[in-house]
N, C-alpha and C positions, 0 to 999 in steps of 0.2 A: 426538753426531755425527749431521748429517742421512744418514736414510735407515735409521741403525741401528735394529735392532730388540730390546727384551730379551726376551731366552727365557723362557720362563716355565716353570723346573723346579723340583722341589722331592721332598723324601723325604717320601712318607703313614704316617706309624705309627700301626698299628690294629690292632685284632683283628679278622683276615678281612676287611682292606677289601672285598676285589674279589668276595667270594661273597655273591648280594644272600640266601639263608636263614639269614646267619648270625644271633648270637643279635639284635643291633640292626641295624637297616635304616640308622641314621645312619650308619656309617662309609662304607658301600657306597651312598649316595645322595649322599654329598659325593662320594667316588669318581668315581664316574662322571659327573657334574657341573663336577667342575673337570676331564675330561677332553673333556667336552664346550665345556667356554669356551674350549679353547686348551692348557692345561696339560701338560707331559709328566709324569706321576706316578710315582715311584716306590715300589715299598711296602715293607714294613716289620711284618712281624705277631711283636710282640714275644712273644706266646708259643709262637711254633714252638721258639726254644732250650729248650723245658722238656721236648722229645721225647727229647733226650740222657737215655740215662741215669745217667751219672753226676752230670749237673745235677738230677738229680730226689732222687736219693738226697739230696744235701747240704742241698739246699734242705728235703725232709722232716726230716730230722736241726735244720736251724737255727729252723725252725717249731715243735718239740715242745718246742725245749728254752727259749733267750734271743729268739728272733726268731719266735715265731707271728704268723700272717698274719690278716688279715680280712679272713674270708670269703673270694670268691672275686678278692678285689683281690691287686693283686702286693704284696708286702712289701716293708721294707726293703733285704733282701738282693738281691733281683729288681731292684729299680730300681740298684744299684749295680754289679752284672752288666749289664744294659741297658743302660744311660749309657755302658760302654766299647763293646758290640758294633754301637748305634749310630753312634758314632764310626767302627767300623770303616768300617762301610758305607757312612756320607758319604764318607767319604774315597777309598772302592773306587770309587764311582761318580762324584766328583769332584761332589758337589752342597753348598750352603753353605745351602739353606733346610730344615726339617724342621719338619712342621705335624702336630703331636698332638691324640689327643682323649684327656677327661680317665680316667687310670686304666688308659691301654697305653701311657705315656709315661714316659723320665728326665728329669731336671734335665740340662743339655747346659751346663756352666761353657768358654765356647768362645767369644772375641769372635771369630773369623772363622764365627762359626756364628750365623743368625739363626733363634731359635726362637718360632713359633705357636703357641698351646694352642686348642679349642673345648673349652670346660669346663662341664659338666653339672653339678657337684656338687664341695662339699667334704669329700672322702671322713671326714676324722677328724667330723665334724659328723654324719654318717650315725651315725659307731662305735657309739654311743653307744643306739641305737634295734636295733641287733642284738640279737636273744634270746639268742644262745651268749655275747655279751660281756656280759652281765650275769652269768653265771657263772662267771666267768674270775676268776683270782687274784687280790689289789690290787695286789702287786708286778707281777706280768706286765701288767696293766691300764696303772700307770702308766709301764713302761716302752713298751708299747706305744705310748700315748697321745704319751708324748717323741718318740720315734723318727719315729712317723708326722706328725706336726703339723710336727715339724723339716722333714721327708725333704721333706711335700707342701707346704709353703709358703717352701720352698727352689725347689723347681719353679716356683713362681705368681711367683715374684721373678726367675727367670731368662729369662722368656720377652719377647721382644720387643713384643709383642701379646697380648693376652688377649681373644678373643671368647665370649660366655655366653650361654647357653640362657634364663635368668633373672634377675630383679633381683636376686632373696636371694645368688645368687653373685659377683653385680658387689658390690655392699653391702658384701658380707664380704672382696673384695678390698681395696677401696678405705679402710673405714673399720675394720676389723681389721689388716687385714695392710699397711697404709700405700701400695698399689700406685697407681701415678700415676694417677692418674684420667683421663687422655688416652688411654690404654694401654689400656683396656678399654672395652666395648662390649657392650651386649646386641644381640644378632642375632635369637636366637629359633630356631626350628628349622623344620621343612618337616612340612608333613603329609602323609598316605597316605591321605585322603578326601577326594572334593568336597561343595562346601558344597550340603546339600538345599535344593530350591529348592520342593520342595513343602511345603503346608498338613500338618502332622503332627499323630497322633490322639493325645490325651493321656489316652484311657480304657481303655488295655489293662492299666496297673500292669503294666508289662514292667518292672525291676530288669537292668542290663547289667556284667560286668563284664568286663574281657578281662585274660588273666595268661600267663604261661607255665608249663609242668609243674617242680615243684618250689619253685618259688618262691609256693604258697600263703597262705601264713602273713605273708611278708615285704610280699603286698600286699593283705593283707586280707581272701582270703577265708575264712580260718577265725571271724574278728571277724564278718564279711557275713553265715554261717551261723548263729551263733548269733543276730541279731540279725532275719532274717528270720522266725525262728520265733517272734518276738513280734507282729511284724509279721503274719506270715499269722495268728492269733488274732484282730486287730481288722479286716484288711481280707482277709476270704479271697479272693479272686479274684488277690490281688499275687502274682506269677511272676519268677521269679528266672534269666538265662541263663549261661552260665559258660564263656567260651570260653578254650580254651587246657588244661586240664587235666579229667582224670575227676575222679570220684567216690562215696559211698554213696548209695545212693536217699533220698530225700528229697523230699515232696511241694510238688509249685510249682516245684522246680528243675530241671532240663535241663542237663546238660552237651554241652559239643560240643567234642570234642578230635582234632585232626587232621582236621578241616575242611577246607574251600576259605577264599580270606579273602574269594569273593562272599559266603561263609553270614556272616560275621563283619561284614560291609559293611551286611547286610539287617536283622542284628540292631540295631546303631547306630541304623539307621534305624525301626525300631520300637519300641527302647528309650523308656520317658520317663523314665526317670532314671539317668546313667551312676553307678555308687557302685564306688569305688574306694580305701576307709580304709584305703594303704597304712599299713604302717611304717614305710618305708624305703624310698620313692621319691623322689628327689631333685628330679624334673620330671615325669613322666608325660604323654607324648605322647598317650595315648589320654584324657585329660581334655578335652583341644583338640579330639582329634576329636571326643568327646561333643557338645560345643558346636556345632560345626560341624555336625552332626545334629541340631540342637536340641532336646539330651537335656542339661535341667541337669545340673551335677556334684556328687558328694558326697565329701568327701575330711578326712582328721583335721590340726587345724592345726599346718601344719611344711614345711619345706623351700619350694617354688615351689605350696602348692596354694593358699594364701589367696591369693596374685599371681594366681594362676590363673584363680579363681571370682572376680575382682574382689572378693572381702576380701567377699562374700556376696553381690557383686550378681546375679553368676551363676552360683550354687553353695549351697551348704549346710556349713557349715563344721564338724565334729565335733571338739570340743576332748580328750576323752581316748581312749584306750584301750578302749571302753566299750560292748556291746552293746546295754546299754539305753538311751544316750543317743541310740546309731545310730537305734536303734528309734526311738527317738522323733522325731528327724527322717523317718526315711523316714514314718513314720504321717502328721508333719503335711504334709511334701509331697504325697503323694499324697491329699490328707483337702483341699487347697487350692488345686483346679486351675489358677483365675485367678493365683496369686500364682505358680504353678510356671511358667504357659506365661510370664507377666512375665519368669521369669529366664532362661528358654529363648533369649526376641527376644532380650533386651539380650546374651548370650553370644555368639548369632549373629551378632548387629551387630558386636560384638567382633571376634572371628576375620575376618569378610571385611573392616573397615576393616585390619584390621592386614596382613593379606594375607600368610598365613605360608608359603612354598615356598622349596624347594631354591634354586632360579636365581638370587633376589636376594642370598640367604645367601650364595652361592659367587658371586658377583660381588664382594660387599663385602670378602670374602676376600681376592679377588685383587686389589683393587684397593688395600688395606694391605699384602700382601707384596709387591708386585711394584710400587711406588709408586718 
């Protein structure tokens, strides 16, 4: 009808959209993003019901015994709890769109309901790279492994749209999971740095890695530790920074935990080489900004880091588990300046042709839901 206009509302389910400290800035940068395009938002933080306690007690009870969780993803039980409570809530607020990111979301089986996913990862693909699941029972493992692969690509089939942070996640829609290949889209994500525009010095051996407290192990810096100290034997003057968590003295290394993010911004900027051999990082936003600093990447191959590093053109690619192997990349990077600043430009090139920010992500958003 001339003149009408369509409203542009929708339910946000996230953990913590609207607080930008929470633990990821994605939720809370699409947030405020699509309430800047126009959007009326509603939110949705699917782990506030876990404050009940009698939902705590059960859930603990269903986790020790037939339904243990991984990690700190919701389980199966959660997401089948979820999927009614969001219902309610469409229904309270009278909204038929609900746009999830991956892993604070249900399956919504609801055709007057159209569901969005932004999907980072496919969780049961991670499973498998956890340290505590590798010592988990083989019955529990494989009922695990059913339940979740069921639970989460029951979700990837219900959604109307699928937009992905990476190709490895489109891939595994499209040619795994049989998902329509019209249906999904990589978008890519936004970054939290501007691209340096100045001449960077490639002779400090600054090593950079950013993490958060707890999660060491999970993104390599205990791997980074041991593998430095082979490193500082051949190159003494290589220095190690560590932002995001403490730790024990160790010469060449610097922690900086509960910083400003100018001190975290300076470091990038100084860094000549970002190393980052997660476990079990699915994407790593801070690989891109590496780039963006033009501080090659160093990352173990798996999930979105070989896409990453261009499959080595701007990167260093670490194929196991393995301090010495680390080692030896970091030695020959730093031991190769011309071939390193090489992968630095072509990284940088990268990143500004692609031109990754929030605005065009949340444009394209809205301009598949609300089509």
């Amino acid at each position: 009808m001339q003149g009408k206009t369509l409203k542009k509302r929708l339910l946000f389910v996230g953990n913590d959209v609207t607080n930008p400290n929470s633990w990821s800035g994605t939720p809370y940068a699409i947030y405020t993003e699509l309430i800047r395009q126009g959007v009326e938002v509603v939110t949705y933080n699917p782990y506030k019901w876990k404050q009940n306690r009698i939902s705590n007690i059960l859930v603990r009870i269903l986790r020790k015994t037939i339904l243990p969780s991984l990690g700190n993803e919701l389980s199966v039980w959660d997401q089948l709890i979820l999927s009614i409570l969001i219902k309610r809530k469409l229904k309270k607020e009278g909204i038929d769109i609900v746009f999830y990111t991956t892993g604070n979301g249900a399956s919504i089986s609801c055709k007057k309901i159209k569901s969005y996913l932004f999907a980072d990862a496919i969780t049961h693909e991670r499973y498998k790279y956890y340290p505590y699941a590798r010592k988990r029972s083989k019955w529990k493992d494989k009922l695990l492994n059913f339940l979740l692969i069921n639970s989460e690509d029951r979700q990837f089939l219900s959604m109307e749209h699928i937009f992905t942070q990476s190709d490895w996640v489109k891939n595994y829609l499209i040619s795994n999971l049989g998902y329509s290949a019209d249906k999904v889209e990589k978008v890519g994500f936004g970054l939290n740095v501007k691209l340096l525009k100045e001449e960077k010095n490639y002779d400090n051996n600054l090593l950079l890695i950013v993490l958060r407290k707890g999660n060491e192990k999970l993104k390599g810096l205990c791997l980074l530790l041991e593998a430095f100290q082979v490193v500082k034997k051949q190159i003494p003057d290589v220095r190690l920074a560590v932002v995001g968590t403490d730790g024990e003295k160790q010469d060449g290394v610097t922690y900086y935990y509960n910083q400003p993010r100018s001190v975290t911004l300076e470091l990038f900027n100084q860094a000549t080489l970002y190393v980052m051999p997660a476990l079990n990082e699915p994407n790593g936003q801070t690989y891109l900004e590496g780039l963006a600093n033009k501080a090659p990447i160093v990352g173990l191959n798996r999930f979105a880091f070989p896409e990453f590093s261009g499959y080595g053109k701007y990167g260093y690619i670490c194929q196991k588990e393995d301090p010495k192997e680390l080692a030896d990349i970091l030695i020959q990077a730093l031991s190769n300046k011309e071939s390193l600043k090489d992968k630095a430009n072509a990284g940088y090139n990268y990143i500004a042709n692609l031109n990754y920010n929030w605005e065009n992500i949340v444009k394209r958003f809205i301009e598949v839901i609300f089509q």
